[in-house]
C-alpha positions as CSV (number, residue, x, y, z in Angstrom):
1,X,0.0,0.0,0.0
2,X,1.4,3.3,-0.8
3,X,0.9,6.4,1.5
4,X,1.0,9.7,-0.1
5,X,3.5,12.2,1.8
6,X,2.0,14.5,4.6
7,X,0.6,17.4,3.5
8,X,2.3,20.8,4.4
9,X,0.1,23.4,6.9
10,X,1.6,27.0,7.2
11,X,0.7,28.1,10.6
12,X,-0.3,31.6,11.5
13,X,2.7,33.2,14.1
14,X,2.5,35.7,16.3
15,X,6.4,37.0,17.1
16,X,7.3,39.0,20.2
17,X,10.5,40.4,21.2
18,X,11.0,41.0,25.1
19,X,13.8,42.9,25.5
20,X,15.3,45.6,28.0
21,X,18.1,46.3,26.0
22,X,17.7,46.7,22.5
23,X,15.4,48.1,20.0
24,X,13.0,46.9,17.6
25,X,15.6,48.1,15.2
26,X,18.2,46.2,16.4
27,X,16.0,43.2,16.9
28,X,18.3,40.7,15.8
29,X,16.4,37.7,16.9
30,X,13.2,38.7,16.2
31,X,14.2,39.5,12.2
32,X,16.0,36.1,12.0
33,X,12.8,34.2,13.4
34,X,10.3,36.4,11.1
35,X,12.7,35.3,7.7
36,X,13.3,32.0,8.7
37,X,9.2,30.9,9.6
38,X,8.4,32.5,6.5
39,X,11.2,30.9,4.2
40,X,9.7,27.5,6.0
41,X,6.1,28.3,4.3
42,X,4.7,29.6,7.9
43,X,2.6,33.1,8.1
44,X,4.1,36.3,10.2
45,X,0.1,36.6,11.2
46,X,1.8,39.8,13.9
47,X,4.9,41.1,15.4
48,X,5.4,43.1,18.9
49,X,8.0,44.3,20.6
50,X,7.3,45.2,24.4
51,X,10.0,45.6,27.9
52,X,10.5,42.7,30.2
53,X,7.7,43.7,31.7
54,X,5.4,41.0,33.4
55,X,2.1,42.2,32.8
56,X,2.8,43.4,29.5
57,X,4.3,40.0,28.3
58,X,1.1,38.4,30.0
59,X,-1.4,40.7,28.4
60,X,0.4,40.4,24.9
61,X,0.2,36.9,24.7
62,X,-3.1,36.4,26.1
63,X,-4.5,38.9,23.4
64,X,-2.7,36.3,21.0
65,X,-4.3,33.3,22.5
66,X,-7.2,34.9,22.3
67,X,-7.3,35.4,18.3
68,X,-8.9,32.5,16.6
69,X,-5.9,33.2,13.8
70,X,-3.0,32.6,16.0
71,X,-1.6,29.0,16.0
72,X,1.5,29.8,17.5
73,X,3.2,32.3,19.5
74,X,7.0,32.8,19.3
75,X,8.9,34.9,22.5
76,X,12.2,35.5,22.1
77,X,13.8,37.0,24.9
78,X,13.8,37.2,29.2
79,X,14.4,33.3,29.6
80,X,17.6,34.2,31.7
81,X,18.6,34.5,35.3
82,X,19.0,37.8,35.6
83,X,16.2,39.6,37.8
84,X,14.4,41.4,34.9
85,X,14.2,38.0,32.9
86,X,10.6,37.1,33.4
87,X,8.7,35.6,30.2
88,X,8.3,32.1,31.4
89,X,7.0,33.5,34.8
90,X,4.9,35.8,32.9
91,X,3.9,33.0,30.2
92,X,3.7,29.9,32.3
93,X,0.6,30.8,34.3
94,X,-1.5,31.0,31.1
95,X,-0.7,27.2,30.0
96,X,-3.3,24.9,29.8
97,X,-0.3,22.1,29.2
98,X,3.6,22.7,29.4
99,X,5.5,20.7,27.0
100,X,8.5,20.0,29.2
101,X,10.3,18.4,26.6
102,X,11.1,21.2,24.3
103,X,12.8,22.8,27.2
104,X,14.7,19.5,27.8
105,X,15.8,19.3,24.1
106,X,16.7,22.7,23.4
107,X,19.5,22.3,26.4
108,X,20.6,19.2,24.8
109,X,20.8,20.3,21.8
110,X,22.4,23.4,22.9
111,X,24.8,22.0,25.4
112,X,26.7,20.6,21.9
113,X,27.0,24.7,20.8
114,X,27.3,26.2,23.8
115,X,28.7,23.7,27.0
116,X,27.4,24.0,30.4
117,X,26.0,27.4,30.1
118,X,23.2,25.9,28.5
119,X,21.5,25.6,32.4
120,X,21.1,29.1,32.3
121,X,18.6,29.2,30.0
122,X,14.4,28.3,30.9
123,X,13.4,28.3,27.6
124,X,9.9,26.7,28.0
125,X,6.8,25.5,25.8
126,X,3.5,25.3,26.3
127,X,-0.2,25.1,25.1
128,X,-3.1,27.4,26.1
129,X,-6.2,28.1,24.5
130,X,-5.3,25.5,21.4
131,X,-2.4,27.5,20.9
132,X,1.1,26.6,21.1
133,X,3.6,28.8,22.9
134,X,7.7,29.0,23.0
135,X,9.6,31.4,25.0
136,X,12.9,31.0,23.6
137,X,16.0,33.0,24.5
138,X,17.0,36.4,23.3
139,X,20.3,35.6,21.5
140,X,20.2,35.2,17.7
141,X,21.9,32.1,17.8
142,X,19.9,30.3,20.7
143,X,16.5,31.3,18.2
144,X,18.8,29.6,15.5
145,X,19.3,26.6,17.5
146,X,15.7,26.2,18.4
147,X,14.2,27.3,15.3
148,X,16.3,25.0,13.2
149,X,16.5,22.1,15.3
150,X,13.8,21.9,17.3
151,X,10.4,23.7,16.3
152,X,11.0,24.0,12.8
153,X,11.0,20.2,12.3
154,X,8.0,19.5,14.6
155,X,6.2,22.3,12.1
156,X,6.4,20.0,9.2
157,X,4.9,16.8,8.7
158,X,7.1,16.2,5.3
159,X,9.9,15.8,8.2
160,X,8.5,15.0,11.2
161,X,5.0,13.0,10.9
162,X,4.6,12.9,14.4
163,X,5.1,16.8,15.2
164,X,2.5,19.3,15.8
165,X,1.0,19.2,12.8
166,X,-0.7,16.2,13.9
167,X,-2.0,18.2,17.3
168,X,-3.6,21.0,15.1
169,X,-5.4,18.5,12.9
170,X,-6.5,16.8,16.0
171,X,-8.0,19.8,17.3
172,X,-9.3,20.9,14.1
173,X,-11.8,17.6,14.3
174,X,-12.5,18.3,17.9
């Protein structure tokens, strides 16, 4: 019996920069994630840029959620250890599900470019309100890392059959 490759789904991404320290002109991470999810065939549905402010990542992302045409919502930036880094404690409380392992990967797979300063990083993932949710760090080349490596792949059944493409057709029948 032949099986017919998966289909491609470009999903609809909502990008946010949280940053202290630089401007939406030097946004570094932000324009590598926006050209590389749109090379892969994925939509740039919106873009922000706000401080590492709690309440301002919270109410950012939960206006995201909130929009039928977000599938996913991309953070690059606060996933530190320094006291203003706050997106996962900003982002965490809205999760309906964490998905531990993309944390766990992302330090494997960075602890091969970077060492043991990998730790420092709580990059997190989660789902909330059927919509999938990354904070990732603020460098250019951890969003790189996990971009290429890890999301990316899970983004395209043609790759990865049992990524979340398979989640979003599962909730599209629900």
């Amino acid at each position: 019996m032949h099986r017919s490759a998966p289909e491609f789904r470009p999903f609809r991404i909502h990008l946010l920069t949280v940053t202290d320290t630089r401007s939406p002109a030097e946004d570094g991470s932000g324009n590598y994630l926006a050209e590389a999810l749109q090379a892969a065939g994925h939509v740039l549905h919106a873009r922000g840029w706000c401080r590492d402010e709690r309440y301002d990542i919270r109410a950012i992302v939960s206006a995201a959620i909130a929009e039928p045409q977000t599938d996913i919502v991309l953070i690059t930036g606060g996933t530190g250890m320094f006291e203003r880094d706050i997106t996962p404690d900003a982002v965490e409380i809205l999760f309906d599900k964490t998905i531990p392992g993309f944390g766990e990967v992302f330090r494997a797979v960075s602890l091969q470019e970077i060492g043991m300063s990998t730790i420092q990083s709580r990059a997190v993932a989660g789902i909330a309100n059927r919509t999938l949710i990354f904070c990732l760090p603020g460098s250019t080349g951890a969003c790189r890392t996990a971009w290429e490596k890890v999301i990316a792949p899970q983004l395209d059944p043609r790759i990865n059959s049992c990524g979340f493409t398979r989640v979003f057709n599962a909730w599209d029948k629900a």
